[in-house]
N, C-alpha and C positions, 0 to 999 in steps of 0.2 A: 256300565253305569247309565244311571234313567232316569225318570221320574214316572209319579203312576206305574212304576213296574214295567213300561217302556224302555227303551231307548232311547236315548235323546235323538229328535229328528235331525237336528245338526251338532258340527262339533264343535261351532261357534260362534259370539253372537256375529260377526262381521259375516259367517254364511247365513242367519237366521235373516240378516238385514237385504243381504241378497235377493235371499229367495219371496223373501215377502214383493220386494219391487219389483223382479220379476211376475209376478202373481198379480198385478196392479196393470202393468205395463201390457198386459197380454188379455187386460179386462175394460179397462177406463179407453171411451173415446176420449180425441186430444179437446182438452175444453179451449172454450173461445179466449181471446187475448182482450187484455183492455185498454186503452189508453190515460195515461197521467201524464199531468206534469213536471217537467223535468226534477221540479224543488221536493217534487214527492216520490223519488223514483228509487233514492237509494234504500236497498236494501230488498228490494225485488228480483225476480228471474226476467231476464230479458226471453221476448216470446219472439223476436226477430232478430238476424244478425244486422248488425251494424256496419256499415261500408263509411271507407273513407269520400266525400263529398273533392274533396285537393287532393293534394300533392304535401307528406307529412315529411319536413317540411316544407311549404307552400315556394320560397326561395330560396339560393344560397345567401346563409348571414352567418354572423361574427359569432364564432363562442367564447370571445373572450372581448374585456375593454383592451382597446390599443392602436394597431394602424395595420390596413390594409396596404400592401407594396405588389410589386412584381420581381419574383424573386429575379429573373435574369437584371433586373438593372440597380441590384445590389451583391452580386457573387463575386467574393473576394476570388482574385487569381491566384494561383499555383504563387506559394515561396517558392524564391530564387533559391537558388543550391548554396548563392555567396555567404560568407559568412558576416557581411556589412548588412545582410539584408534584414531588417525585427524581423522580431518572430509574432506571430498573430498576437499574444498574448500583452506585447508589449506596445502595437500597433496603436495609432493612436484610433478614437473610436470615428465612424463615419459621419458627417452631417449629412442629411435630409430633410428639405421645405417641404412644410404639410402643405399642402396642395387644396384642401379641405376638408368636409365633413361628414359622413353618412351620418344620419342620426337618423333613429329606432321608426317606425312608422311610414315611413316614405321612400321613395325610389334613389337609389345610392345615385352622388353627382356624377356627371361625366370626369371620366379620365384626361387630366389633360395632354393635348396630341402635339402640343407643339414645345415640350420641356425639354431642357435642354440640359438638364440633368436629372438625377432619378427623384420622383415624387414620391412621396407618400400620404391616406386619407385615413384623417383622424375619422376610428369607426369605434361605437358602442356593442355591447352585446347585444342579439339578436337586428342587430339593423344589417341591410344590404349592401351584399359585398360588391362594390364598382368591378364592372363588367372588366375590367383586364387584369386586374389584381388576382393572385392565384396564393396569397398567403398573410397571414394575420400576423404582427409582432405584438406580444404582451406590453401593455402599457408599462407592466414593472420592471420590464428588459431593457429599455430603454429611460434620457434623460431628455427632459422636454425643455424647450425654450422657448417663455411667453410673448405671446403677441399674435399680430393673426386674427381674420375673421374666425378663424378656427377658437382660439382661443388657446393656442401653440403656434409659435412661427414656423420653428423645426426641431426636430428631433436628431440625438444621438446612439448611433447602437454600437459598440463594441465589437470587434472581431470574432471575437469568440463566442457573440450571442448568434452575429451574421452566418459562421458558420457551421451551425447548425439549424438554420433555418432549411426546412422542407416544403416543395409546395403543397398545400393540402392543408397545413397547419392552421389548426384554432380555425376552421370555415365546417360549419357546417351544407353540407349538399343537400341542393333540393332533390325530396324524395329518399331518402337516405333513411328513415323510419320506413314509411310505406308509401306505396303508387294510389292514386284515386282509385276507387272503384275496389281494393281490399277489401276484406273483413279485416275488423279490428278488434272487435267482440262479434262472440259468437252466441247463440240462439241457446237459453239455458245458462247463460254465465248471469249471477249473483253480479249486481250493481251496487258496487262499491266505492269510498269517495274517490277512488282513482278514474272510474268508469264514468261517475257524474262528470271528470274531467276531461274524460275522452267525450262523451256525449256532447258536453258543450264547445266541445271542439269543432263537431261536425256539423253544429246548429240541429243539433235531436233536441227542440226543447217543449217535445210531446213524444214520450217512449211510450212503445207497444211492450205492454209487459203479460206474464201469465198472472189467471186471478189468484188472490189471496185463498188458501185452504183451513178449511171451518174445521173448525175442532170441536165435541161436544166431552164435557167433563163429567163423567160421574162417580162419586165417592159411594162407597159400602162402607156396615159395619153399624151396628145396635151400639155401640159403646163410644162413638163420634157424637159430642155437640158441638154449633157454631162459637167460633173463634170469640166471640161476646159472650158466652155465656160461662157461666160459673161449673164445671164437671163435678158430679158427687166423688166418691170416695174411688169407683171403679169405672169412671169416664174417664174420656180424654177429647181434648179440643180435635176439630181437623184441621190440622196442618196442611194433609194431601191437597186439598181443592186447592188452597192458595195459593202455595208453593207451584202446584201445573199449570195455576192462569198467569202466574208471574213467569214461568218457563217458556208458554206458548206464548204469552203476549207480546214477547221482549223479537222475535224475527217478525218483519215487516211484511214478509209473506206469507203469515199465519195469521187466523184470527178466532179467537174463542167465539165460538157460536150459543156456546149455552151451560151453564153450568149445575149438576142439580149432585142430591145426594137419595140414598134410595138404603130401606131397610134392608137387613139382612132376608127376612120372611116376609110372605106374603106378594101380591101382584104391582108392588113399586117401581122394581126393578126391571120387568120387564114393560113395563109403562111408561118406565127412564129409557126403556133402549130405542124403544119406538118412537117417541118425540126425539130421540136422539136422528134417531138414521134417517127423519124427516127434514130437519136442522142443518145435517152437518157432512161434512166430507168426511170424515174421520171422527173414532170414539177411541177414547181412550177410558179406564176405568183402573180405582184402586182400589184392594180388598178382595177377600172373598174367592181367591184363587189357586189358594193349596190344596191340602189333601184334607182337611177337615169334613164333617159330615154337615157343618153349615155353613161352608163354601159354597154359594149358589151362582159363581159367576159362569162356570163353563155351561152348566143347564140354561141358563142365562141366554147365553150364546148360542147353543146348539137349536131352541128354540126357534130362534131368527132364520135359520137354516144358513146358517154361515158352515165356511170350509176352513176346518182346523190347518192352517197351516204349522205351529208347534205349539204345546203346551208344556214346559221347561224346558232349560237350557242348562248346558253347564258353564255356569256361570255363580258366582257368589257378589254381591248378593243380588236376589232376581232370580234362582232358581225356578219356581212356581212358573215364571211370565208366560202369558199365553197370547199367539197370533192369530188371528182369524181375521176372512173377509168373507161379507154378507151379502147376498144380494140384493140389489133395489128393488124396486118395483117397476112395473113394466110402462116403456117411456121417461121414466127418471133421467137426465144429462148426464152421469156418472152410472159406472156399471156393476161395482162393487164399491161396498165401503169397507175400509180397515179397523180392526178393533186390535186394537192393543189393552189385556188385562194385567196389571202394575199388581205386583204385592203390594200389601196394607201397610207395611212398614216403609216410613219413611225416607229413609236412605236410600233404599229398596226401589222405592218408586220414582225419585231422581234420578237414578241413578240408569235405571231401566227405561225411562221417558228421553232422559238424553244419548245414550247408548243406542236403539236400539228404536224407538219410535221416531225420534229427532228424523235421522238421515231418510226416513219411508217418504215420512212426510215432505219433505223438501224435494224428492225425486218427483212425488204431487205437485208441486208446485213447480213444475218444468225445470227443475236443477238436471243440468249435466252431472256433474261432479253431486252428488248429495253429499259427500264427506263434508264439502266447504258449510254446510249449514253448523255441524259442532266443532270444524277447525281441530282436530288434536295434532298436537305437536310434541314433540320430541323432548323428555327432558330427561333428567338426570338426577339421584338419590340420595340428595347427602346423605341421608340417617337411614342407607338397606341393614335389613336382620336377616336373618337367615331362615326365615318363617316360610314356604311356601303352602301351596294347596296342588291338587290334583285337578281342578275348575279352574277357572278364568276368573283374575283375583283382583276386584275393582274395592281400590284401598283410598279411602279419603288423604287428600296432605293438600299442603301449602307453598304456595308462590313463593317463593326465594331469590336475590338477585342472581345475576348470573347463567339464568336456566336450568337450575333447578328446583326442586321441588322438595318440603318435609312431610315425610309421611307422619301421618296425625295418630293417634290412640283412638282408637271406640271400639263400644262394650256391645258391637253387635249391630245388626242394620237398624234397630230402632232409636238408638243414639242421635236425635235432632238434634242435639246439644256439637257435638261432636262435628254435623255437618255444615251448624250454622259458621264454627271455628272455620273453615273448610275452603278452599277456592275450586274446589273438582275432584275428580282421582285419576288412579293412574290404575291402567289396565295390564295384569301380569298374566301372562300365557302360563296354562298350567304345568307345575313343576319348576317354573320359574323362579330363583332366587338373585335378581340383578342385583353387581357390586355397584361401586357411588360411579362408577364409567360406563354403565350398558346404557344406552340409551331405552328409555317406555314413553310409549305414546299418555298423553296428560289431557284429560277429556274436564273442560272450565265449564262451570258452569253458566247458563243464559245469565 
């Protein structure tokens, strides 16, 4: 099985995507990092790793609201063997004088050294645990009795709460996450609102991030007018452009550099590639890539003197998709450029742009992980048929609660209709018929 009477160069798209980073990775010097502000960071590649500045956390404090003790000067003793003696159960509960306060912000009170019976410091969550205390009781464990600078005079606990108290309980230890001087985030990890909060954790509130990677857009095809305009009888609108500046422009590490559209004939096209590879990190184009006799996109490309990485895959739909990278010019910052050629049909070309160009580009843009840029996740079928394919079977369907997913009807990858219904698809390895419990990976759109 082939295309062009070839072989497919690979046997799928997750090797096509491979091999293209590769091919990138072993061509591209590392480009320079830039500095932003922290409010403008989410959604970027971190270009440095991040170290903890303290001690995460900073002190020992409270995970819970309640009172800080010591446990030895509340450990119930051994019951007596006598049969006069309660039993913990029916014991009556202990009093203890709160002794004071820790509260959130500030350095826990001193312990007092001269009690003369056991104390206990009324403590809030995350406030600091007094230096002899080795254990928390839950505020809701105990019965409080008002008064007090504290705003409790003292407290009652139960036998039965007493013993089960451990030391350790409810405190969190300093350091206990991480030691100063860790990584925390790592060089290439996707800055996420978690990450903004480890950032401002550290006081990062100027990140070295990698720069944004240019995208250059161009559409094919004699029978494309602009989205404004009125199509005769055997026109149609272009959807493609819009659709890929809406795809690329939505990750914060991307950014469309240029968008043009070029005829089928004549010197447009190659006029589009060359403003293109001047512009942009990366080119992507739709049209023009099958087997037709006025398909002009691989002559297109070979023109540039680019290296065919592949030209089809087995894969449906996106069959046709062709890789290639081009060389610069000499002195250019960047050493090749990538092109990715999208079939002309719609679905086709979403579906191959997030598939398949998505994850190259993010590896661009200093991702470790490039999967994290389309996220596919796991989901599950209510509505499998028994339909398979012999290729790699990317099937439109819909979001469902629960994690799963309905697969949708269409009459074909030109089906816009079909894709607008749509939240993504789901990728079926070929030969693949999963029941409503195999789990498929579920690729959402930008």
């Amino acid at each position: 099985m082939g295309f062009r009477g070839e072989k497919f160069a690979f046997d799928s798209p997750a090797e096509a995507v491979s091999a293209m980073i590769a091919r990138l990775a072993a061509s591209q010097p590392a480009p320079a990092s830039e500095r932003v502000p922290l409010n403008e960071a989410r959604g970027r590649f971190l270009a440095r790793p991040i170290r903890l500045d303290r001690d995460s956390p900073a002190f020992d404090h409270s995970a819970m609201d309640g009172y800080a003790l010591r446990l030895a000067d509340v450990t119930l003793d051994p019951p007596s063997a006598s049969p006069d003696t309660p039993s913990r159960d029916i014991a009556p509960p202990l009093r203890i004088v709160v002794a004071g306060e820790s509260r959130i912000g500030r350095g826990p009170p001193p312990w007092p050294t001269n009690a003369a019976r056991p104390v206990v410091i009324r403590i809030v969550t995350g406030a600091a645990i007094p230096t002899a205390a080795d254990c928390v009781v839950k505020r809701e464990d105990v019965a409080e009795h008002a008064g007090g600078d504290a705003g409790v005079e003292a407290i009652s606990i139960a036998p039965g709460v007493l013993s089960k108290l451990r030391a350790g309980d409810n405190i969190r230890r300093r350091a206990e996450n991480a030691r100063t001087g860790e990584v925390v985030l790592e060089a290439g990890a996707i800055i996420n609102a978690a990450g903004v909060g480890v950032l401002a954790a550290v006081g990062a509130t100027v990140v070295e991030v990698a720069p944004r990677v240019r995208v250059a857009i161009i559409t094919t095809g004699d029978e494309l007018v602009d989205p404004d305009q009125s199509p005769s009888a055997h026109q149609v609108r272009n959807s493609n452009g819009p659709a890929l500046r809406a795809m690329l422009s939505t990750p914060n590490w991307l950014e469309v550099a240029s968008s043009a559209h070029a005829r089928d004939e004549g010197p447009g096209l190659d006029d589009a590639l060359r403003a293109a590879m001047s512009a942009a990190h990366a080119i992507i184009l739709t049209g023009g890539v099958s087997m037709g006799h006025r398909d002009p996109v691989r002559a297109a490309v070979e023109r540039l003197g680019a290296h065919m990485i592949f030209h089809g895959l087995p894969q449906r739909p996106g069959k046709p998709m062709l890789g290639a990278v081009a060389p610069r010019g000499p002195g250019e910052a960047r050493g090749v450029v990538p092109i990715f050629a999208l079939p002309g049909n719609p679905i086709s070309a979403m579906v191959t742009c997030t598939r398949i160009a998505l994850p190259v580009l993010a590896s661009m843009a200093g991702a470790i992980r490039p999967w994290s840029a389309i996220s596919p996740r796991p989901v599950t079928i209510s509505n499998p048929d028994a339909k398979a394919l012999d290729l790699w079977w990317h099937r439109l369907a819909a979001l469902e609660p629960g994690g799963s997913v309905r697969l949708l009807p269409a009459l074909g990858s030109g089906d816009i209709v079909a894709g607008g219904r749509s939240d993504g698809f789901v990728e079926l390895a070929p030969g693949a018929c999963p029941d409503a419990k195999t789990p498929v990976p579920f690729f959402a759109w930008m």
